[in-house]
C-alpha positions as CSV (number, residue, x, y, z in Angstrom):
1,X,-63.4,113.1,49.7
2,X,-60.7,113.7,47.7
3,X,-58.2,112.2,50.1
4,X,-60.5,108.7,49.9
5,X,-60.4,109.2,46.3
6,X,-55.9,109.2,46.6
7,X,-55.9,106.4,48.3
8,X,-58.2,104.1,46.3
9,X,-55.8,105.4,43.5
10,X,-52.7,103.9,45.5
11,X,-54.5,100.9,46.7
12,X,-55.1,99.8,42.3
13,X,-51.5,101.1,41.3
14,X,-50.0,98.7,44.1
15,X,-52.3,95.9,42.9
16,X,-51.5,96.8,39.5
17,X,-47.4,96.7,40.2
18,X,-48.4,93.5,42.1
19,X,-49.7,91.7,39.3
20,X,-46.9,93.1,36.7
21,X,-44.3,91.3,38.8
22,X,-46.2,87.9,39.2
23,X,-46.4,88.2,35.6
24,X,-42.9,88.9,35.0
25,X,-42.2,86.2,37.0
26,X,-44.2,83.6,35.8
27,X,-42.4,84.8,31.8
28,X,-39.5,84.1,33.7
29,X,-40.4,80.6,34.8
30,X,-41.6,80.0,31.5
31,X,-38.7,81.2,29.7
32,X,-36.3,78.9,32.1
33,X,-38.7,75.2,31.4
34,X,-38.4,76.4,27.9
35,X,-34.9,77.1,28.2
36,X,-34.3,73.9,29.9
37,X,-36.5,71.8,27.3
38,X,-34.8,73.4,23.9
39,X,-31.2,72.0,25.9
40,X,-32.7,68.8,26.4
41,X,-33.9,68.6,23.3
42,X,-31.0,69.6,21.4
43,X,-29.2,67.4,24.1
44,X,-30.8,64.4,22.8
45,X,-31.0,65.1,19.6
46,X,-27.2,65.6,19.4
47,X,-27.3,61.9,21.6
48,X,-29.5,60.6,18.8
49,X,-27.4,61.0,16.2
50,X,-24.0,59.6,17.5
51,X,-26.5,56.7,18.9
52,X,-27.3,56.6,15.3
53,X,-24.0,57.2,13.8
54,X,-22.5,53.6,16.6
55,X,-25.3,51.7,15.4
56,X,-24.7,52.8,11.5
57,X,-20.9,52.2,12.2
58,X,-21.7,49.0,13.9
59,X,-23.5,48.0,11.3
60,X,-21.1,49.0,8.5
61,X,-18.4,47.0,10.8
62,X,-20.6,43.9,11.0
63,X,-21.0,44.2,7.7
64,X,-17.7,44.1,6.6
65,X,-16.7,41.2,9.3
66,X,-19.6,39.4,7.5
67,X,-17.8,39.7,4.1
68,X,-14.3,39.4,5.6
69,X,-15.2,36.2,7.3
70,X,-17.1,34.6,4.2
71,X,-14.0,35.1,1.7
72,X,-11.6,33.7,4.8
73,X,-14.1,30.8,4.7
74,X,-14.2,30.7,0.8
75,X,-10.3,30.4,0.7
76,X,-9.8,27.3,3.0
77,X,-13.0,25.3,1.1
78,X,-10.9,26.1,-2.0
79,X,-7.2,25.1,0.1
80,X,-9.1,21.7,1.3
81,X,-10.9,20.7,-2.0
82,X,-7.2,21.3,-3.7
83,X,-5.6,19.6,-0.9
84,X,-8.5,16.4,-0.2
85,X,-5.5,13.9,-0.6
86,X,-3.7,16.0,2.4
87,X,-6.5,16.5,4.5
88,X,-6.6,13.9,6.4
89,X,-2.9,14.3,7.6
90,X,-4.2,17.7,9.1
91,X,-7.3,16.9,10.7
92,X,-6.7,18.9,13.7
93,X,-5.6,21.8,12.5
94,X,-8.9,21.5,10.0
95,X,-11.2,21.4,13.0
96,X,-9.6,23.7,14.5
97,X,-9.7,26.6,12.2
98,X,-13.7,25.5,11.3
99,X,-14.2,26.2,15.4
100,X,-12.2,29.3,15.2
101,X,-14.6,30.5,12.2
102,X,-17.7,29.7,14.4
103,X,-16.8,31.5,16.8
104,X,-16.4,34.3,14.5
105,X,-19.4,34.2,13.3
106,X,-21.5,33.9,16.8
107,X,-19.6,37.2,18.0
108,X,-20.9,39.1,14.6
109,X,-24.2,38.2,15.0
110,X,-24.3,39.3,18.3
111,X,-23.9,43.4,16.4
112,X,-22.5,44.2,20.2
113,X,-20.0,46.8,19.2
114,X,-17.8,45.0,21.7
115,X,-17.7,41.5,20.3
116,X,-17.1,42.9,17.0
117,X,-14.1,44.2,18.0
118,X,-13.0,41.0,19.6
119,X,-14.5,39.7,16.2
120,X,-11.8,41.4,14.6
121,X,-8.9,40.5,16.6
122,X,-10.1,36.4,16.3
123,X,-10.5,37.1,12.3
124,X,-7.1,38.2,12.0
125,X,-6.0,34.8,14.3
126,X,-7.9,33.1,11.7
127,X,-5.8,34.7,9.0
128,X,-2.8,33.5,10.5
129,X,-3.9,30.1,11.0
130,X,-4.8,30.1,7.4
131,X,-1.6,30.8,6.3
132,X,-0.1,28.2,8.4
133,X,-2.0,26.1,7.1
134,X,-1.8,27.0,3.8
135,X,2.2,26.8,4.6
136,X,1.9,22.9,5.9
137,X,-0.1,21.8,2.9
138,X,2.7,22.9,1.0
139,X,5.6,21.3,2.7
140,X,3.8,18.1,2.9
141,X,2.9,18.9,-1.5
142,X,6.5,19.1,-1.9
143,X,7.1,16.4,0.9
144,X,4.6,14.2,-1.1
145,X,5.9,15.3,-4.4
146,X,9.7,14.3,-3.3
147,X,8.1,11.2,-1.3
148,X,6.8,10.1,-4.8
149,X,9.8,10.7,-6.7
150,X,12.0,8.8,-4.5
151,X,9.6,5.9,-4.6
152,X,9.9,6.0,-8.3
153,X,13.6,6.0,-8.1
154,X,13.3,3.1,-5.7
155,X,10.3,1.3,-8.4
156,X,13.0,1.6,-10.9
157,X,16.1,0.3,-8.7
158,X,13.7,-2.7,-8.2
159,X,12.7,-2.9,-11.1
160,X,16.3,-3.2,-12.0
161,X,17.3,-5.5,-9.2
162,X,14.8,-7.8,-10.5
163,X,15.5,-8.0,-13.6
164,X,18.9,-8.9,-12.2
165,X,17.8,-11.5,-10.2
166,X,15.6,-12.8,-13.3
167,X,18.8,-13.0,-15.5
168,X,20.7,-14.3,-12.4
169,X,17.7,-17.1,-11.8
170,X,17.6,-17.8,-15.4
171,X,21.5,-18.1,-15.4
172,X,21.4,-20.0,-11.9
173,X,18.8,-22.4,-13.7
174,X,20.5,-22.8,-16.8
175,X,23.9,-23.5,-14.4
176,X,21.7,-25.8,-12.3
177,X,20.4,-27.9,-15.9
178,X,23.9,-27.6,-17.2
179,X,25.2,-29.2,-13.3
180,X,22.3,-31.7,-13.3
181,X,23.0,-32.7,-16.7
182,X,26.7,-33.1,-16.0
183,X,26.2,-34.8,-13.1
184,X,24.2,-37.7,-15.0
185,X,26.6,-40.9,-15.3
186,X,27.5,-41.9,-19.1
187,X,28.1,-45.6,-19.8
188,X,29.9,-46.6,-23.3
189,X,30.4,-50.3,-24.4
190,X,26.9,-51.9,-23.5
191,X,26.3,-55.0,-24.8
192,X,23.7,-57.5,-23.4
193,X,23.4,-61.2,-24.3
194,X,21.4,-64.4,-22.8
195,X,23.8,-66.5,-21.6
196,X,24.0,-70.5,-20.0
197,X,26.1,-72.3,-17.9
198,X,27.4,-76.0,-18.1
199,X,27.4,-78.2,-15.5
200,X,30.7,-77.1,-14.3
201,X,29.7,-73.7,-13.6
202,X,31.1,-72.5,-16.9
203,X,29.1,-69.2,-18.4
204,X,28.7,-69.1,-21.9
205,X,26.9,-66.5,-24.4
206,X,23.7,-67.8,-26.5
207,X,21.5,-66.4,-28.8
208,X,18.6,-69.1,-28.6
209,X,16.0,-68.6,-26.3
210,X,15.7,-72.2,-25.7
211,X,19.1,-72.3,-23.7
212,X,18.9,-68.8,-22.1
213,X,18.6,-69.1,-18.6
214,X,20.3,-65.5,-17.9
215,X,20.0,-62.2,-19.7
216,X,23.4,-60.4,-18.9
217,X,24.4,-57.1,-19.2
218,X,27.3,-55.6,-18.9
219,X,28.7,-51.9,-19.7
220,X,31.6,-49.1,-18.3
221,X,30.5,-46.4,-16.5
222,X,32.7,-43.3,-17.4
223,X,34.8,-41.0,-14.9
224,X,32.3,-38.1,-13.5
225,X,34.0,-35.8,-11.4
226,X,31.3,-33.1,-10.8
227,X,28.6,-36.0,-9.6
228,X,28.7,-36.6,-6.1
229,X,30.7,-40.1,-5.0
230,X,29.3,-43.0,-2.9
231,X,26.6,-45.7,-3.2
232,X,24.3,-45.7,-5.9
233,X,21.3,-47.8,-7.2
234,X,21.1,-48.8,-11.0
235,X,17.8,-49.9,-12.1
236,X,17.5,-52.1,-15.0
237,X,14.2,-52.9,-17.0
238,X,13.7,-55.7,-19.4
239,X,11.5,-55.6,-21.6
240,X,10.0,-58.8,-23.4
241,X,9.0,-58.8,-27.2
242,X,5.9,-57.9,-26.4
243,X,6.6,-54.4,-24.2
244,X,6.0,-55.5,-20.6
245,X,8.1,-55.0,-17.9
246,X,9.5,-58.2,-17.1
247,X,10.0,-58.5,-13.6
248,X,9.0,-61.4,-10.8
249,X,8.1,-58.7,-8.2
250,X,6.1,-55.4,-7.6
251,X,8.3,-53.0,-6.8
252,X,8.6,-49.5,-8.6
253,X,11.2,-46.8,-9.3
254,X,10.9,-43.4,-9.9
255,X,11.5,-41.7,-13.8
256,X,10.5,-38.1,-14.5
257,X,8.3,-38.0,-11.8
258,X,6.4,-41.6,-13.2
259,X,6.9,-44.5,-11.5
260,X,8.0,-47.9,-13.0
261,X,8.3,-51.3,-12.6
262,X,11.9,-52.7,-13.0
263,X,13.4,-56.2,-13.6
264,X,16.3,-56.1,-11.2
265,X,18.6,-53.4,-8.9
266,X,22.2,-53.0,-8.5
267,X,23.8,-50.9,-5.4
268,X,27.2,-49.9,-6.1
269,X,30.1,-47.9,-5.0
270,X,31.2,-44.6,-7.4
271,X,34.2,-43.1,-6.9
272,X,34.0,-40.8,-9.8
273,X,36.5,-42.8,-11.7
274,X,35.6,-45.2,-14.6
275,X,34.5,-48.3,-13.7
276,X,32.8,-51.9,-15.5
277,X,30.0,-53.6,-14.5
278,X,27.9,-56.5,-15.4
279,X,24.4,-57.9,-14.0
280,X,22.4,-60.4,-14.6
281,X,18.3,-61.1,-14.3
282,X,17.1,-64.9,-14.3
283,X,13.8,-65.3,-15.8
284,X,12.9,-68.4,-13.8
285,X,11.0,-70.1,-16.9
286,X,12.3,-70.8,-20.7
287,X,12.5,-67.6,-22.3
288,X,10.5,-66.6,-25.4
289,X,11.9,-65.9,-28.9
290,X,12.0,-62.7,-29.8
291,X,13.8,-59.1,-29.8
292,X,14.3,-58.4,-25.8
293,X,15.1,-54.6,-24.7
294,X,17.4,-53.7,-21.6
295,X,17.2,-50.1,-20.1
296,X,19.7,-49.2,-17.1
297,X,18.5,-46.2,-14.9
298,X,20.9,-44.5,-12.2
299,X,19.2,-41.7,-10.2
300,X,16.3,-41.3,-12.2
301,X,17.9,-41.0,-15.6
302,X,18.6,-43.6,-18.6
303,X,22.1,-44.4,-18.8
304,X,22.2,-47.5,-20.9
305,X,19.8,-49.1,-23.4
306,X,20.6,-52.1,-26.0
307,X,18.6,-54.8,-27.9
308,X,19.1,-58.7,-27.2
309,X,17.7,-61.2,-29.9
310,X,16.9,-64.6,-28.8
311,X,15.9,-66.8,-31.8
């Protein structure tokens, strides 16, 4: 009896040690999961926060690209509105730094930490270009500046020159009057009479209209040497009592730009020395009483004028 009773006693202290150790065990399983979740947990916590802290500094950088980017942008609007008269002469380099700015601006909005460092790299590029271009705008001010002082210079050499070649057109014109002038033949001793003729062919000088059958005219042209020599037309108008033009054709003459009728023409030979000449201009009918003007004209200008009274 009391052996059965020992080893019922054996049989529960085995069971009894059985279950201790399953249950120290199963405290050791639980210790290792908890174990293992408190590292995972501080694990990701710890990845958490530098996630956090990129995306923070990410955001801080894309920030601050943001701002860098809008002053870069701020400073060539003000370069080009200061500059609109140069613009144009840089149109490349103006499209060029606009695309450089968009493609700034597409790589910070894309907050991939990557980008914004290339972001940062291209912004610097774009400062550089700036000041480039801040550099040719300058050289072509000063260019423009020394352009438009030069072409003031030359404004007032022309200026100048013309004035010159006003005074030397006003003294070439005044030359060319005094010339043209000069050049105009001068007569001296004009006298004109009616005249007659006997039967032998005699001339002789009348004053009565009834007997004129010729109005003669005679006069020296003085020595000219600055006209040129050679033939030359004289031109002689008679005008009766009444004002006309006496003349028995219809052909004209130029004076001042008018044209004339004239009673008779002349061609002679000038050699630029003094020389006499007479003409004559027959009517055809009896002559009227009455005071008679003669005019002589030699290219274009009035030589010679003198009365004749027929009574």
């Amino acid at each position: 009896m009391e052996e059965s009773v020992n080893e019922h006693t054996k049989a529960d202290n085995r069971e009894q040690n059985s279950r201790r150790a399953l249950v120290f065990i199963v405290i050791t399983i639980l210790l290792g999961v908890n174990g293992l979740l408190l590292y995972q947990f501080f694990d990701k916590k710890s990845h958490l926060e530098e996630v956090t802290r990129t995306l923070d500094n990410t955001s801080a950088e894309r920030d601050a690209l943001s701002a860098e980017l809008q002053q870069v942008k701020a400073e060539f609007e003000k370069i080009n509105q200061e500059n609109s008269s140069l613009q144009a002469q840089l149109l490349s380099k103006d499209e060029e730094i606009k695309s450089k700015m968009a493609q700034i601006r597409r790589m910070i909005e894309s907050g991939d930490a990557t980008q914004l460092k290339v972001a940062r790299e291209e912004l610097e590029r774009l400062r550089s270009m700036n000041q480039v271009y801040v550099a040719q705008l300058d050289s072509m001010r000063n260019a423009n500046v020394a352009l438009a002082s030069q072409n003031e210079s030359l404004n007032d050499m022309i200026t100048v020159e013309k004035n010159k070649s006003t005074a030397l057109a006003l003294e070439n014109s005044t030359l060319t009057k005094r010339v043209a002038a000069a050049s105009v033949l001068r007569t001296t001793s004009i006298k004109a009479s009616g005249v007659k003729y006997k039967s032998s062919g005699k001339e002789l000088e009348t004053n009565k209209a009834s007997s004129t059958q010729k109005i003669k005219t005679c006069f020296t042209i003085l020595e000219n040497t600055v006209t040129t020599s050679g033939s030359k037309d004289i031109y002689i108008k008679i005008m009766s009592p009444d004002g006309v033009v006496m003349t028995n054709n219809t052909e004209t003459f130029t004076i001042a730009g008018q044209t004339s009728l004239y009673s008779l023409k002349e061609s002679f030979d000038y050699e630029n020395r003094e020389m006499n000449m007479c003409v004559y201009w027959e009517k055809g009918t009896a002559f009227s009483p009455g005071k008679y003007t003669v005019e002589a004209y030699c290219e274009g200008n009035l030589i010679a004028s003198t009365p004749v009274v027929l009574k």
